[in-house]
Backbone as JSON Lines, residues from 0, in Angstrom:
{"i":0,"aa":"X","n":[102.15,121.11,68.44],"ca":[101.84,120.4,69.65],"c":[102.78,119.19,69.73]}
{"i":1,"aa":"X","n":[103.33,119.24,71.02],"ca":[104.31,118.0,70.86],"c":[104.12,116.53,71.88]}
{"i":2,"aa":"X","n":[102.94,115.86,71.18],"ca":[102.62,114.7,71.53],"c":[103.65,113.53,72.35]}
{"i":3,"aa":"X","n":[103.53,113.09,73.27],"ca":[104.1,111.45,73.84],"c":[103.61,110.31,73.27]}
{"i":4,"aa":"X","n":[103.92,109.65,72.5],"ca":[103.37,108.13,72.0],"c":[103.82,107.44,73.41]}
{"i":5,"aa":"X","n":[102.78,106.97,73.49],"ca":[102.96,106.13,74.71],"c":[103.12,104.46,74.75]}
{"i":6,"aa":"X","n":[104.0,103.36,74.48],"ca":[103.52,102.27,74.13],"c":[102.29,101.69,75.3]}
{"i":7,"aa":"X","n":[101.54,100.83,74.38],"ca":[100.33,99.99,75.24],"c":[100.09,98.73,74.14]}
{"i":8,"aa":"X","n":[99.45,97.62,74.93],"ca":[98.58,96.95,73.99],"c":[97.95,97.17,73.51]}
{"i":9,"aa":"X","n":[96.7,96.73,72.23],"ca":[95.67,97.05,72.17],"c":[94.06,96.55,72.65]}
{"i":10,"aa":"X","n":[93.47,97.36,73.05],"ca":[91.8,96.0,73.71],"c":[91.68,94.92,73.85]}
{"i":11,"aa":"X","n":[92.01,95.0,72.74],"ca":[91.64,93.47,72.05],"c":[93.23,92.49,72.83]}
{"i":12,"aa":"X","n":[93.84,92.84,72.68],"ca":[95.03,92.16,73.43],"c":[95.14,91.98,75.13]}
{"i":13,"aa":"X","n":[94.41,93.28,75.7],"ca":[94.33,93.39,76.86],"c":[93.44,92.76,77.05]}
{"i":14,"aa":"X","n":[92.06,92.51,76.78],"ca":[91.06,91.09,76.67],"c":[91.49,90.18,76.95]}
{"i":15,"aa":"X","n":[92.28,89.43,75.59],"ca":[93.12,88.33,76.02],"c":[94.03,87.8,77.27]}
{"i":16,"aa":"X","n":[94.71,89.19,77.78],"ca":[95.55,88.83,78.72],"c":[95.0,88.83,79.97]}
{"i":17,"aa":"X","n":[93.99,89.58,80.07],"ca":[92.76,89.49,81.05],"c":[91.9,88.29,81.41]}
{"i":18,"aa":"X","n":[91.65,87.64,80.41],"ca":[91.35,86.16,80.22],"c":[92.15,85.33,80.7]}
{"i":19,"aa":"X","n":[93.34,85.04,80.16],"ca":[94.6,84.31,80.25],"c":[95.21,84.45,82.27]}
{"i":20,"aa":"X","n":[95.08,85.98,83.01],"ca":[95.04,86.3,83.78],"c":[94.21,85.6,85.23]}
{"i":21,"aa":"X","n":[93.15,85.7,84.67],"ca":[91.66,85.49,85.25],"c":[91.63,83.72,85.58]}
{"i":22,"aa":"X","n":[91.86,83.39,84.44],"ca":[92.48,81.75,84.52],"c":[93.26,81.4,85.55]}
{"i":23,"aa":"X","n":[94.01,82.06,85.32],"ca":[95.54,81.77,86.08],"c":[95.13,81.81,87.58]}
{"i":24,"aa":"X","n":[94.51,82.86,88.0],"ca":[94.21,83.66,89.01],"c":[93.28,82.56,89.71]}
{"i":25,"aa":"X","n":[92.03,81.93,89.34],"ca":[91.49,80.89,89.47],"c":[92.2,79.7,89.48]}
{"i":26,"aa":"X","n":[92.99,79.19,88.82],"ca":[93.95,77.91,89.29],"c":[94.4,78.13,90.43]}
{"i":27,"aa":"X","n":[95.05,79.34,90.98],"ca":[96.1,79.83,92.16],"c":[95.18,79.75,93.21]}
{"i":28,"aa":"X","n":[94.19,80.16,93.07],"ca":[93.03,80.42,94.27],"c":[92.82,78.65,94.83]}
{"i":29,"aa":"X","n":[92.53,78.03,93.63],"ca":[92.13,76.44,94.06],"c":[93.6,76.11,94.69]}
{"i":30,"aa":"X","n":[94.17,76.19,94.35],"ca":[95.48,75.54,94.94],"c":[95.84,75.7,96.75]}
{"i":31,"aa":"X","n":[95.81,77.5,96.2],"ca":[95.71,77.78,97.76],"c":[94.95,77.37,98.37]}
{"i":32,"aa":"X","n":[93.56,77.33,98.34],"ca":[92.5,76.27,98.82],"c":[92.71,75.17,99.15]}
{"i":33,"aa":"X","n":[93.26,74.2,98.59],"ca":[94.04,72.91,98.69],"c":[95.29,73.07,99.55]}
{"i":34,"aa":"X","n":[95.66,74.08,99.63],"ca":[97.26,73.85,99.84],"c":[96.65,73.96,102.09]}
{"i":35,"aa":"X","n":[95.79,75.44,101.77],"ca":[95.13,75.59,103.29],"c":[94.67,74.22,104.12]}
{"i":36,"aa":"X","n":[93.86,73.68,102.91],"ca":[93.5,72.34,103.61],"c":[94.03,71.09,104.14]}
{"i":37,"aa":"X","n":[95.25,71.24,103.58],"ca":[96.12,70.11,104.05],"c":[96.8,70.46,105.26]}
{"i":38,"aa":"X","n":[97.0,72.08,105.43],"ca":[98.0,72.64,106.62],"c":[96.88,72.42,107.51]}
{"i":39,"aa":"X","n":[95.04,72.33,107.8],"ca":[94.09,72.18,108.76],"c":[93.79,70.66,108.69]}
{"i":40,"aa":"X","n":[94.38,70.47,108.04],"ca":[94.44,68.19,107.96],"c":[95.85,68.24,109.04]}
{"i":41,"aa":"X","n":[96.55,68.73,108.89],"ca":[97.9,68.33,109.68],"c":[97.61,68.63,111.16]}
{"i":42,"aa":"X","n":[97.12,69.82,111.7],"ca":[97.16,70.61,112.44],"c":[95.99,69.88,113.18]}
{"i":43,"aa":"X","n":[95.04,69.45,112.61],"ca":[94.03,69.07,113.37],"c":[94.33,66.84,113.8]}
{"i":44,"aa":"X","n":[95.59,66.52,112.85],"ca":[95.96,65.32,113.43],"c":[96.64,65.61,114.11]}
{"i":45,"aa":"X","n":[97.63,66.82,114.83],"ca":[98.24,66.84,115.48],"c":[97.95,67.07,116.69]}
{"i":46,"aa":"X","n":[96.28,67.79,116.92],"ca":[95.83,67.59,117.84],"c":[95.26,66.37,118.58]}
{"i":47,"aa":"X","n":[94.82,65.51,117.65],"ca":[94.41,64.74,118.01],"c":[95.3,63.36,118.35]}
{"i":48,"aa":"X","n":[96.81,63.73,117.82],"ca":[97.82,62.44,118.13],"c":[98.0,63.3,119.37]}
{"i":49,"aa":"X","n":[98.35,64.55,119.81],"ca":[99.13,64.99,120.78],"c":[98.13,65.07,122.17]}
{"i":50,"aa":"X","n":[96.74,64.45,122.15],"ca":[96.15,64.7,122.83],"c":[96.72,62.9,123.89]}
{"i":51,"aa":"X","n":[97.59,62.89,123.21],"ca":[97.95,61.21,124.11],"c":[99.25,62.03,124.49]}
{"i":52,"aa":"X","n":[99.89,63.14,124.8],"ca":[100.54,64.18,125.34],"c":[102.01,63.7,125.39]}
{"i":53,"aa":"X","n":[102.28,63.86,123.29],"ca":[103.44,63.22,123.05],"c":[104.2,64.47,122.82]}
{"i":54,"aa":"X","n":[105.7,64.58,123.91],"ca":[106.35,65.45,124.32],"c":[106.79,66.24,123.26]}
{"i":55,"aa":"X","n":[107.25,65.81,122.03],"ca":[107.81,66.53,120.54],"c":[107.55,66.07,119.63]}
{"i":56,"aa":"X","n":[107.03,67.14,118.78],"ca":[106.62,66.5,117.38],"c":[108.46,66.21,116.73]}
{"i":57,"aa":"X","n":[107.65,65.08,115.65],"ca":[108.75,64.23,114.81],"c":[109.04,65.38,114.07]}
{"i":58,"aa":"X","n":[110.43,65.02,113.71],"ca":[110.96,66.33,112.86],"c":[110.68,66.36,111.45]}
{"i":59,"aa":"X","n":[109.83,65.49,111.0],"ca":[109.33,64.91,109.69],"c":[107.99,65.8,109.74]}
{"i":60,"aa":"X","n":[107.33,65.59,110.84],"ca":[106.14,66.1,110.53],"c":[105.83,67.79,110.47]}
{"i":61,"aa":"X","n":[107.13,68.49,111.74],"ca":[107.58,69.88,111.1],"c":[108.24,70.22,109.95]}
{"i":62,"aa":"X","n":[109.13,70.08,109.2],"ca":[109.51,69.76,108.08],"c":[108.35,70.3,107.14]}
{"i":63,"aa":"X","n":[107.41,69.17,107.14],"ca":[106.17,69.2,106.4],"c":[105.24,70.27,106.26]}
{"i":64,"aa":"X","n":[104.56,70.56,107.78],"ca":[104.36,72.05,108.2],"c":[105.24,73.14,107.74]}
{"i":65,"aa":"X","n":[105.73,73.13,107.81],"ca":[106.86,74.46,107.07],"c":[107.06,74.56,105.83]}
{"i":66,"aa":"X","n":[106.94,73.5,105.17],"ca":[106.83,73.26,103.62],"c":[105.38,73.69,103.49]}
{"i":67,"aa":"X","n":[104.32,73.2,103.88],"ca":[102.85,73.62,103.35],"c":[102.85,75.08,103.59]}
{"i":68,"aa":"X","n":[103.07,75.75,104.81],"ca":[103.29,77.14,105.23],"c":[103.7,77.88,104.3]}
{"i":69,"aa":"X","n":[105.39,77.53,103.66],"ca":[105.9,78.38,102.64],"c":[105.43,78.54,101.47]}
{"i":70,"aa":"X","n":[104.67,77.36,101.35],"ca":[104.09,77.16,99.9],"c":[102.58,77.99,99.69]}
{"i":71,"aa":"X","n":[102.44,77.93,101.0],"ca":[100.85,78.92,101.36],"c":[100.8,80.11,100.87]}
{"i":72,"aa":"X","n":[102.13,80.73,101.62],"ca":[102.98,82.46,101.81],"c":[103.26,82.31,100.01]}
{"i":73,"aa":"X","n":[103.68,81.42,99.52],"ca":[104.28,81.71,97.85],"c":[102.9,81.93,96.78]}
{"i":74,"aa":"X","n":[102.4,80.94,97.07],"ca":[100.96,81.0,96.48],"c":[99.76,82.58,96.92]}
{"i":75,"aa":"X","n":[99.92,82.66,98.24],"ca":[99.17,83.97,98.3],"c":[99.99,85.25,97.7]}
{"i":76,"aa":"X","n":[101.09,85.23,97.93],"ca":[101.54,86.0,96.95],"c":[101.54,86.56,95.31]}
{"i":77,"aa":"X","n":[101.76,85.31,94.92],"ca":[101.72,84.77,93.36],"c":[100.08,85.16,93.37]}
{"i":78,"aa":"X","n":[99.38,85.04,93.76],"ca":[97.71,85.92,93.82],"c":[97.39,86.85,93.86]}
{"i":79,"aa":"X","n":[98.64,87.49,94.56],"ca":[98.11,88.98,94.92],"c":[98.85,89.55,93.73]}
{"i":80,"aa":"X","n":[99.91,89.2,92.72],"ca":[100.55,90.02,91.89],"c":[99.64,89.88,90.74]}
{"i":81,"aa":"X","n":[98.57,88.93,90.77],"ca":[97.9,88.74,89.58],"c":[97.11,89.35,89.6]}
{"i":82,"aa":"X","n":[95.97,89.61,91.3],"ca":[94.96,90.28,91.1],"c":[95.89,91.96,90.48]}
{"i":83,"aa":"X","n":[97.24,92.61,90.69],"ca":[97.29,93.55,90.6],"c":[97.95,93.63,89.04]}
{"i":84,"aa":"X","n":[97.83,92.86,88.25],"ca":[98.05,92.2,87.17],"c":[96.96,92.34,86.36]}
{"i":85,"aa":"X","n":[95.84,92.46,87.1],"ca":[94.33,92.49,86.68],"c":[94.19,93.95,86.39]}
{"i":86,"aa":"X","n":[94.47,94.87,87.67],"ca":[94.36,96.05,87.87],"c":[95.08,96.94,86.68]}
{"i":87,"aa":"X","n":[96.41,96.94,86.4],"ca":[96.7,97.25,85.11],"c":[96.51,96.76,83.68]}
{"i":88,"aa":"X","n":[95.6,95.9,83.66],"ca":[94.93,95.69,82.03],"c":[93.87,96.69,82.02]}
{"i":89,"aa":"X","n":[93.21,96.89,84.04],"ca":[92.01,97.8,83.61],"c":[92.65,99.0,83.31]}
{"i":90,"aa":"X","n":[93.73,99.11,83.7],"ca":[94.26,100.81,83.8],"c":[95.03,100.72,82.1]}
{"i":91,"aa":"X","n":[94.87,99.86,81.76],"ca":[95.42,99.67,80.3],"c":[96.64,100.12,80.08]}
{"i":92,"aa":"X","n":[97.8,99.58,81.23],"ca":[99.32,99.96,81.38],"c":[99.71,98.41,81.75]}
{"i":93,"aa":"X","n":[98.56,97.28,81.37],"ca":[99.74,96.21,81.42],"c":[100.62,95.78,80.34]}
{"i":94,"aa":"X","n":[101.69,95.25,80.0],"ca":[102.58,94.96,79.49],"c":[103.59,95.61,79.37]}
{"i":95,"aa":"X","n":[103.84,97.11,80.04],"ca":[104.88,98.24,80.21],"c":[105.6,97.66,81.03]}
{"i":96,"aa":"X","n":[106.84,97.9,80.79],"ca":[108.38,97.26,81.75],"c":[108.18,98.67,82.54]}
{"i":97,"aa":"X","n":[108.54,98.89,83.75],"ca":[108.1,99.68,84.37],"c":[109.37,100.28,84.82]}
{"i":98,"aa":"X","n":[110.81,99.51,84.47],"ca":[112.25,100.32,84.18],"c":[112.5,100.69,82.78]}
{"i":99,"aa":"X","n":[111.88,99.99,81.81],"ca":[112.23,101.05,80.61],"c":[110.81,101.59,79.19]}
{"i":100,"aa":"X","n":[109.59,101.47,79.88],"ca":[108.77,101.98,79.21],"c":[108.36,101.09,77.95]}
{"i":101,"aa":"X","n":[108.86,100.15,77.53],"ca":[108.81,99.39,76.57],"c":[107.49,98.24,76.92]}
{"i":102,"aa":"X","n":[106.89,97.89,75.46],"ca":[106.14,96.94,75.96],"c":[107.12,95.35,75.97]}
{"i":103,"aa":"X","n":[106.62,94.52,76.87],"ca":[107.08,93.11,77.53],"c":[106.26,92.72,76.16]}
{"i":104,"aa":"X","n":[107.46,91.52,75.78],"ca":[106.69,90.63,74.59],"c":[105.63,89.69,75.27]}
{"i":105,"aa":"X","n":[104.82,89.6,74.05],"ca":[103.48,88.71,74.65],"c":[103.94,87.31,75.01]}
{"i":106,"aa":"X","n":[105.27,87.04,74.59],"ca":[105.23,85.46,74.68],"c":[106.05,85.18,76.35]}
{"i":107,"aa":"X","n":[106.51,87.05,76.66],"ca":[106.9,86.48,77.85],"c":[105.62,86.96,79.0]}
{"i":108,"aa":"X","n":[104.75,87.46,78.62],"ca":[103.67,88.07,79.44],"c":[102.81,86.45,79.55]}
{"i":109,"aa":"X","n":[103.31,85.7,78.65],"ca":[102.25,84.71,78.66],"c":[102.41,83.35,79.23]}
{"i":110,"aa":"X","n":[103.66,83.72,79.11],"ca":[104.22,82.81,80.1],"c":[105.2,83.42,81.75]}
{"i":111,"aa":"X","n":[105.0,84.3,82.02],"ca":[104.81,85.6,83.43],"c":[103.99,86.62,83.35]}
{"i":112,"aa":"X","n":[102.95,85.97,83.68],"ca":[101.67,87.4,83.48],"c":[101.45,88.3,84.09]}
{"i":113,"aa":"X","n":[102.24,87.98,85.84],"ca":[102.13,89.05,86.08],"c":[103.87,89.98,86.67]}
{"i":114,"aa":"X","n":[104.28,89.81,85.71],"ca":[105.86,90.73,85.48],"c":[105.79,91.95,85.03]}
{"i":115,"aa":"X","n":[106.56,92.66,85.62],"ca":[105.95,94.33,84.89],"c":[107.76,94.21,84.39]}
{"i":116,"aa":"X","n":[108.73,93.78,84.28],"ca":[109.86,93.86,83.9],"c":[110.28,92.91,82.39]}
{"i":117,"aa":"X","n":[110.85,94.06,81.89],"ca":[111.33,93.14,80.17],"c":[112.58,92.47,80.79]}
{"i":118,"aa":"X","n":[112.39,91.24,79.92],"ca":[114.41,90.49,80.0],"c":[115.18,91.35,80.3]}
{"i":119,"aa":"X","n":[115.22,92.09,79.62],"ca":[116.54,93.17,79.39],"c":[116.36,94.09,80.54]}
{"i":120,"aa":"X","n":[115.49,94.19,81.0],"ca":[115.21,95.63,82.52],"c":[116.02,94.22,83.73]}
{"i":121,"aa":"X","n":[115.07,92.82,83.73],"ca":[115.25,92.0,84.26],"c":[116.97,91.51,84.49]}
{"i":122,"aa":"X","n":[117.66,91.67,83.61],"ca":[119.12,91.02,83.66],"c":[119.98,92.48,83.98]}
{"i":123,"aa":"X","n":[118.93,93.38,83.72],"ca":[120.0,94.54,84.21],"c":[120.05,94.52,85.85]}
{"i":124,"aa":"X","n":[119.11,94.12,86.14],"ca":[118.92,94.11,87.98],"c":[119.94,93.45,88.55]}
């Protein structure tokens, strides 16, 4: 019979990174939370300065808006790769480089948790 060894973590590792994950995932959420609230702090002084029916906003204060916006769009993102970050510890295929089958060292999973690419897949791109 001619078996595939397949690399994976083990439980007990996928635990951990699930944890470590879950964390992460919860910081990102508050942030975005924070980050939302400041873009409905802006938006709602802008109604209320523009209700004295001042012809253009300052280019400082768009600027700003566009910065909270992008940072919104980066952060919901950076959320959504974690919840799916989550999804492969359950499927017990996280830490696989997903261009060369190899497991991603823990020290870079732990510091990019949710990367499915090794250095080496990474610098080949």
């Amino acid at each position: 019979m001619n078996e595939t060894i397949v690399a994976r973590y083990s439980d007990q590792d996928l635990k951990e990174f699930e944890i470590l994950i879950s964390d992460k995932l919860k910081e990102s959420k508050q942030e975005f939370d924070y980050i939302r609230g400041r873009i409905s702090r802006r938006y709602d002084a802008d109604l209320d300065y523009n209700s004295g029916n001042k012809p253009m906003e300052d280019g400082a204060d768009t600027a700003e808006k566009e910065n909270l916006n992008q940072l919104a769009a980066r952060q919901q993102k950076f959320i959504h790769q974690l919840e799916l970050a989550l999804i492969r510890v359950k499927n017990k295929t996280y830490g696989v480089c997903i261009d060369t089958g190899k497991l991603i060292p823990k020290e870079r999973l732990k510091l990019v948790p949710h990367t499915q690419h090794s250095i080496e897949a990474k610098i080949k791109r």
